[in-house]
N, C-alpha and C positions, 0 to 999 in steps of 0.2 A: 409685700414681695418686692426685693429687690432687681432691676436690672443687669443679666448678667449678661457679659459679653464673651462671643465663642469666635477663638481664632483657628482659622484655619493654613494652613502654605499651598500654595501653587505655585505651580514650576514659572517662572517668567517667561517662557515661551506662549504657554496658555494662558496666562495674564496678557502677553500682548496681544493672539490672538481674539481673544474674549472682548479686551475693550477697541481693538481693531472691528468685532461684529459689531460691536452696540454703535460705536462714531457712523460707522454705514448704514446702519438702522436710522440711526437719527438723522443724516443726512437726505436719504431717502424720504424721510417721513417728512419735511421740511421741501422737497423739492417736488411732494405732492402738494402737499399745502398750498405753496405758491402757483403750481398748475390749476390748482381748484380756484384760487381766487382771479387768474387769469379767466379761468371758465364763465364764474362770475358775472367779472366784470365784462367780457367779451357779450353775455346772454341781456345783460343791459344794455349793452349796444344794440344789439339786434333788434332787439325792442323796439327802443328807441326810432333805429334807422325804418322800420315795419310802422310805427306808427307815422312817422312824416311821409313814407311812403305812400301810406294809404289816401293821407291829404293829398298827396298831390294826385294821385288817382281821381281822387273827388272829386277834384280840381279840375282836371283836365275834361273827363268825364261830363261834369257838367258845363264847361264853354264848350265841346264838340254838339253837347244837345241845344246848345243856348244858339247855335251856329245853324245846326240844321234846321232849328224856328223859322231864321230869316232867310233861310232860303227858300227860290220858289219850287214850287212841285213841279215835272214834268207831266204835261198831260200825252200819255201814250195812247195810241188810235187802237180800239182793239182787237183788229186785225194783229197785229206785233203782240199782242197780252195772250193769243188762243195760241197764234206759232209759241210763245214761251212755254207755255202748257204742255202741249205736246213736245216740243225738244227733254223736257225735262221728263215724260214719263217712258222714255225710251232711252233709257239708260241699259247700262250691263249690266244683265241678274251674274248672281257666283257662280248659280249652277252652270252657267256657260264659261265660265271663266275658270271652274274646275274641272268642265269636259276637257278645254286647252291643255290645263297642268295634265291632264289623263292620258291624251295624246302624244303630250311631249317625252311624258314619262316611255311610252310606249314606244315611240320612237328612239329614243336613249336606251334602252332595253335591245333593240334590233341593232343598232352601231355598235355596241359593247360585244354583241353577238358576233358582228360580222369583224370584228378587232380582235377577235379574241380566238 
């Protein structure tokens, strides 16, 4: 079987338009390209800067602990260790701190009242 070739005419209006889509096509698809390999190379960076990062973590991490070796302990009387104790379990529950929001509301409710 032979090769046969089919011609066809198109108006040169739509010949320009036609290879005006495909140049924007290709231009497009090229100025992905180069955003993907920016991406890339950007994700190797990251990396990169994430793994030196972590050493110096390491790093630092371990002379703060190497620091607190030689230093000495406080010895606290433990009169001051029972006061810490107690300061600490007397703290605000929510449920008080949601009575407040409950009140405030309630009062913001009576001035809108009395504005209005």
């Amino acid at each position: 079987m032979g090769k046969e070739d089919l011609y066809i005419s198109v108006s040169p209006k739509i010949y320009r338009k036609s290879k005006s889509n495909i140049l924007l096509s290709q231009a497009n698809l090229l100025q992905a390209l180069k955003k993907l390999h920016n991406l890339k190379v950007l994700a190797s960076q990251k990396r990169d800067l994430k793994k030196i990062l972590h050493g110096l973590m390491s790093s630092a991490i371990s002379q703060i602990n190497h620091i607190q070796e030689k230093m000495p302990k406080a010895k606290v009387p433990k009169v001051i260790q029972k006061d810490k104790k107690l300061k600490s379990e007397t703290k605000v529950t929510f449920s008080k701190r949601n009575e407040i929001e409950e009140e405030l509301q309630q009062i913001q409710a009576k001035l809108q009242q009395l504005n209005a």
